[in-house]
C-alpha positions in Angstrom: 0.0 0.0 0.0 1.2 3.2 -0.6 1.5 6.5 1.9 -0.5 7.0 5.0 -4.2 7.0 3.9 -7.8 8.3 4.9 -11.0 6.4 5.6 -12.2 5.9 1.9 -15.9 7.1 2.7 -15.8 9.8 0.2 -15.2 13.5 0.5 -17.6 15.1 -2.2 -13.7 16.6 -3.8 -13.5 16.8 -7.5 -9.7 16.7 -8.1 -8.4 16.2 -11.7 -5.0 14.9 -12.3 -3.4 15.4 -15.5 -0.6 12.7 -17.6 -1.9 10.0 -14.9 -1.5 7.0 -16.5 1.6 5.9 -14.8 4.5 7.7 -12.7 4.2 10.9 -10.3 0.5 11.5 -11.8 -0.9 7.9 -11.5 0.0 7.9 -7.8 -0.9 11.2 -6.6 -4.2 10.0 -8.1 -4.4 7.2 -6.1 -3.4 9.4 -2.9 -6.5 11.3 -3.7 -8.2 8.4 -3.9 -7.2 7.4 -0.7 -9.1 10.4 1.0 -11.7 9.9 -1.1 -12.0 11.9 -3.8 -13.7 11.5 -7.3 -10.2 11.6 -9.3 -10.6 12.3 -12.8 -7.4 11.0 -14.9 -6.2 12.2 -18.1 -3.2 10.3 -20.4 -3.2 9.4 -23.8 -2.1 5.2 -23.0 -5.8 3.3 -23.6 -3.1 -0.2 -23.9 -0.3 -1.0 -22.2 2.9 -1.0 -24.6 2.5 2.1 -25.5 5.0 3.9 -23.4 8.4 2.5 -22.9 11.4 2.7 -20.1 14.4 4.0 -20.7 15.9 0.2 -21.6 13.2 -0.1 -23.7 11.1 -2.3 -22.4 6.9 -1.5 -22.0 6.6 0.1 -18.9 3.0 -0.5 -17.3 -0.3 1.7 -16.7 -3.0 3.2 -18.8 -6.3 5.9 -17.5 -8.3 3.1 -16.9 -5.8 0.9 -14.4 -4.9 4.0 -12.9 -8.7 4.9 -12.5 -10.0 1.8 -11.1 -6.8 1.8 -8.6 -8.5 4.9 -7.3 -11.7 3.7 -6.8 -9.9 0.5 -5.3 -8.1 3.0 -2.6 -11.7 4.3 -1.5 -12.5 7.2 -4.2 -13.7 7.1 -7.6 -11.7 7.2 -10.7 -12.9 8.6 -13.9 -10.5 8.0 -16.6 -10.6 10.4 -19.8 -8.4 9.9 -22.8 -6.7 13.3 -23.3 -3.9 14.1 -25.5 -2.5 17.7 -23.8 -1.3 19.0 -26.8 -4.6 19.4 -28.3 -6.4 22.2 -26.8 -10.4 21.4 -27.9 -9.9 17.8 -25.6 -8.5 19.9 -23.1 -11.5 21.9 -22.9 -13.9 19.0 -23.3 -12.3 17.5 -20.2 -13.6 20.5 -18.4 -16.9 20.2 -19.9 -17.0 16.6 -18.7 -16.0 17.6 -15.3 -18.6 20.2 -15.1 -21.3 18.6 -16.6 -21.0 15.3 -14.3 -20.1 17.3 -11.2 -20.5 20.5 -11.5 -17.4 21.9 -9.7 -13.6 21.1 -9.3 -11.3 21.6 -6.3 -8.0 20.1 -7.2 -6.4 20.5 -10.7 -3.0 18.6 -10.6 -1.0 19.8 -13.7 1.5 16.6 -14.3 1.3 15.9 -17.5 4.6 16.0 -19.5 6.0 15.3 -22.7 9.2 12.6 -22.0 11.4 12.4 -24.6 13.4 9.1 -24.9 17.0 11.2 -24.7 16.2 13.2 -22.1 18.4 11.4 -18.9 21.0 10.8 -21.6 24.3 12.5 -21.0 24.5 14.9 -23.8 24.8 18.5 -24.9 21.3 19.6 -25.5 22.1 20.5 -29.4 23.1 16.9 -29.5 19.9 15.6 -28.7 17.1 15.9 -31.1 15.0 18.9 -31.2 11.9 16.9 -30.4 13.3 17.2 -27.1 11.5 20.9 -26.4 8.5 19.3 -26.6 8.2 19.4 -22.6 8.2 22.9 -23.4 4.7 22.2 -25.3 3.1 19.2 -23.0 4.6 20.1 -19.8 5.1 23.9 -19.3 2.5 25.3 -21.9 -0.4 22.8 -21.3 -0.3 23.5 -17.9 -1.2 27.3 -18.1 -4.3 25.9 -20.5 -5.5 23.8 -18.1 -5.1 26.2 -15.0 -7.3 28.7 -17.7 -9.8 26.4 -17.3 -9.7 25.4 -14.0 -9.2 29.2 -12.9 -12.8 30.0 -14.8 -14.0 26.8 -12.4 -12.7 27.9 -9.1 -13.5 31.5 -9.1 -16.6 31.3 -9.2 -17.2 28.8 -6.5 -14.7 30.5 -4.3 -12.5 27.6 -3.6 -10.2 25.2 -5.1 -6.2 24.5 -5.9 -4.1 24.5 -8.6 -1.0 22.5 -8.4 2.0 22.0 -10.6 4.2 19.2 -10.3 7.8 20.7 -10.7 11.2 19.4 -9.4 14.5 20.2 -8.0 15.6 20.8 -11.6 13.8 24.3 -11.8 17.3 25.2 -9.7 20.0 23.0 -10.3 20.8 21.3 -13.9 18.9 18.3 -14.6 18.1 16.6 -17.4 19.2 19.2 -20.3 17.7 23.0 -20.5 14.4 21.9 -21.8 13.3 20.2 -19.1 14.9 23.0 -16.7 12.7 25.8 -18.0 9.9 23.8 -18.2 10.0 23.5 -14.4 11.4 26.7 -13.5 8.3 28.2 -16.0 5.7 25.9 -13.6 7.2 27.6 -10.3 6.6 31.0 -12.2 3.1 29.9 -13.2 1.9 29.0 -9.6 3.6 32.4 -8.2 2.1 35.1 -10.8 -1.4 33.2 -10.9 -1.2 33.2 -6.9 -1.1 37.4 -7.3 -4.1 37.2 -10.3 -6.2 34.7 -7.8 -5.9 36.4 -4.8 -8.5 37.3 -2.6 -10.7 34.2 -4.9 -10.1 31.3 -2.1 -8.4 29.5 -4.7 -4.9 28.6 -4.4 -1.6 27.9 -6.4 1.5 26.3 -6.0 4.3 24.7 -7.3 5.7 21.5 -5.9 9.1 20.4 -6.1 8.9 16.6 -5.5 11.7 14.4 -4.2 13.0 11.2 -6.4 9.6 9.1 -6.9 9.3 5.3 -7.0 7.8 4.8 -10.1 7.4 2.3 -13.1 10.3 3.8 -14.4 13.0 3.7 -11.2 11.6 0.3 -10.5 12.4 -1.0 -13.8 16.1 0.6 -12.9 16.9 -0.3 -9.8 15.9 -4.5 -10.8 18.2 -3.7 -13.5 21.1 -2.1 -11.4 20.1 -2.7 -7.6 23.5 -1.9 -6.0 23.5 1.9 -8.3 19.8 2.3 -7.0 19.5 0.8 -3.5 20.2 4.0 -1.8 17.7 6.0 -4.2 14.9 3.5 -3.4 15.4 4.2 0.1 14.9 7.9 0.5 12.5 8.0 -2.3 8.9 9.0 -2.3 6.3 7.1 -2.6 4.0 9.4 -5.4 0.8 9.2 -2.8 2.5 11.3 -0.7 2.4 14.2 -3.3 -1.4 13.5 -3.1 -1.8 13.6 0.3 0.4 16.5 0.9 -1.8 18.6 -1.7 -4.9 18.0 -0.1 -3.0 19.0 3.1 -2.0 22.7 1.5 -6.0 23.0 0.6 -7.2 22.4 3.4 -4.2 24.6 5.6 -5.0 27.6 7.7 -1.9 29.1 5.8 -2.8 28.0 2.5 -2.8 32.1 1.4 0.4 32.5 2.5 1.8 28.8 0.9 -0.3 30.4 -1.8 2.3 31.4 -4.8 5.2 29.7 -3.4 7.3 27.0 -4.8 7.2 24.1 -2.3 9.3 21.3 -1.1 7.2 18.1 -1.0 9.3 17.0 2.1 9.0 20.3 3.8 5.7 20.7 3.6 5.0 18.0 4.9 6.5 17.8 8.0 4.5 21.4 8.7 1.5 20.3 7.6 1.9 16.9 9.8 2.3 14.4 6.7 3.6 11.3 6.6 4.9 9.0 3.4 4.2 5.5 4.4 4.9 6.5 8.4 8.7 8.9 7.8 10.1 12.0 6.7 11.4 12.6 3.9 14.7 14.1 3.0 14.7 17.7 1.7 17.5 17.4 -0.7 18.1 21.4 -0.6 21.5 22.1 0.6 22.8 19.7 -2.3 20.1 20.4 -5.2 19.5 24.2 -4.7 16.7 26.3 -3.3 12.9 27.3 -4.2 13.1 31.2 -5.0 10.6 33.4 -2.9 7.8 35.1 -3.3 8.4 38.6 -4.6 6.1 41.2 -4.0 6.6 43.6 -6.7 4.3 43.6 -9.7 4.2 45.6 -12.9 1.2 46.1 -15.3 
C-alpha cells in the first residue's frame, strides 16, 4: 500500500490529475483516492505497450488501471483519454467535469511530454530537437489547463491549482528543456497566486523528491546496488497526493499560496507522513525554491 491513507468514505472533492497513467501523476491520483475523492485521470495510454522505459522495455499503466486503482483506494476514478497537446480535448475534459459534477477543487498539472534522450548524457544540441516538446506538454499545457480550471474555481470560491515541478527548476537536470519547463511551472503558480488572490483559490508549485515509479523500479531491478540508496529515500507518489490536499485544506494556505514548495518540507508542517517517515529535503545539495516577490508591474 502506498503513503498513510484516509478512511475511503468519500469527500464530495473533484480533483483532476493530469498525464496520470503511470508515474508521479498515476500515484498522486491514487493518494487522492485514498481520502476519497472522485479523481478524474487524463493520459493518452488506452493499452499497455504504449510507453516504454528508458531500456526499452513496456513500462506498465494506462487511464483506466490508474482509475480503477482509485476507486480501489476508497475514491472514484474517472478515466478520460486526453492528449494535452490538443487544446479542444482539453477543454472537453472540463466540460466533462462540469457537466458530471459541477465543480472542481483540485487540478493537478502533471502531464509532461518525455522524450526518450532526455536522462542521456549529452549536450542539449546533440539531442534531437523533439526534445523541447516538454516545453509544449509540460510547461504550456499546464497554463491551458489552470485557464480552465481558474474559470471553475472562481466562481465557487475555492479550489487548488498544483504544478508538479522538481529540484531541476534550480539546479541542472536533465538538459535546459526540461529545466525551464519546471522553472516556467514555479513562475506559473507564483504570478497566478497574485491574479487569484482574494478568490479562495490557491496555487503552488511542488518540487517533489526522487519518486518510485514504473520507471525507477524497472532501474533499480536492473542495477540494484546503483539504486538501493535511491529507493530508500524516495517518495512514494501518494505522498504528493496527500500533501496537496493538506495545503488545501491549511489555515496558511494564502500564505503557501504562490510559493514554490518542497514536497518534504511541507509535509513535515503540515503533519504528513509517506508510508509512516520524513522525507529528505535534498536542498543544501540540489539548490533552493526562489521566494515570493512582491513587486508587480502592469
Amino acid at each position: 500500500m502506498g503513503a498513510d491513507a484516509g478512511n475511503g468514505t468519500g469527500n464530495g472533492k473533484v480533483a483532476l490529475v493530469t498525464g496520470a497513467s503511470r508515474g508521479a501523476g498515476a500515484g498522486i491520483a491514487r493518494g487522492l483516492g485514498e481520502l476519497g475523492y472522485t479523481v478524474y485521470v487524463t493520459g493518452r495510454t488506452i493499452a499497455p505497450g504504449d510507453a516504454k522505459g528508458w531500456d526499452g522495455s513496456v513500462l506498465p499503466g494506462t487511464v483506466a488501471e490508474t482509475a480503477a486503482l482509485v476507486t480501489e483506494r476508497g475514491g472514484k476514478g474517472i478515466a478520460v483519454l486526453c492528449d494535452h497537446s490538443d487544446d479542444a480535448q482539453v477543454a472537453k475534459v472540463f466540460e466533462q467535469i462540469m457537466a458530471e459534477q459541477g465543480r472542481l477543487d483540485v487540478l493537478v498539472n502533471n502531464a509532461a511530454f518525455i522524450h526518450h534522450q532526455l536522462i542521456e548524457k549529452m549536450p542539449f544540441w546533440e539531442k534531437e530537437l523533439a526534445a523541447q516538446g516538454i516545453l509544449d506538454v509540460g510547461l504550456r499545457s499546464a497554463y491551458v489547463a489552470s485557464w480552465h480550471a481558474a474559470r471553475i474555481m472562481v466562481p465557487q470560491g475555492s479550489g487548488i491549482i498544483a504544478m508538479v515541478s522538481s529540484f531541476g527548476a534550480s539546479c541542472y537536470m536533465h538538459g535546459p528543456a526540461y529545466g525551464a519547463q519546471k522553472a516556467g511551472l514555479d513562475k506559473l503558480a507564483h504570478d497566478m497566486e497574485h491574479d487569484l488572490r482574494g478568490t479562495g483559490v490557491t496555487a503552488v508549485s511542488l518540487w517533489l523528491g526522487p519518486q518510485i515509479t514504473e520507471r525507477a523500479l524497472i532501474a533499480a531491478k536492473t542495477n540494484p546496488e546503483q539504486y538501493e540508496g535511491f529507493m530508500a529515500m524516495a517518495e512514494n507518489p501518494e505522498f504528493s497526493g496527500h500533501v496537496i490536499d493538506a495545503i488545501a485544506a491549511a489555515p496558511n494556505r494564502d500564505d503557501l499560496s504562490g510559493q514554490t514548495l518542497v514536497v518534504a518540507e511541507v509535509a513535515r508542517e503540515l503533519g504528513i507522513k509517506d508510508r509512516g517517515h520524513d522525507r529528505p529535503s535534498h536542498r543544501e545539495m540540489l539548490g533552493s525554491p526562489r521566494p515570493k516577490n512582491p513587486a508587480a508591474v502592469y
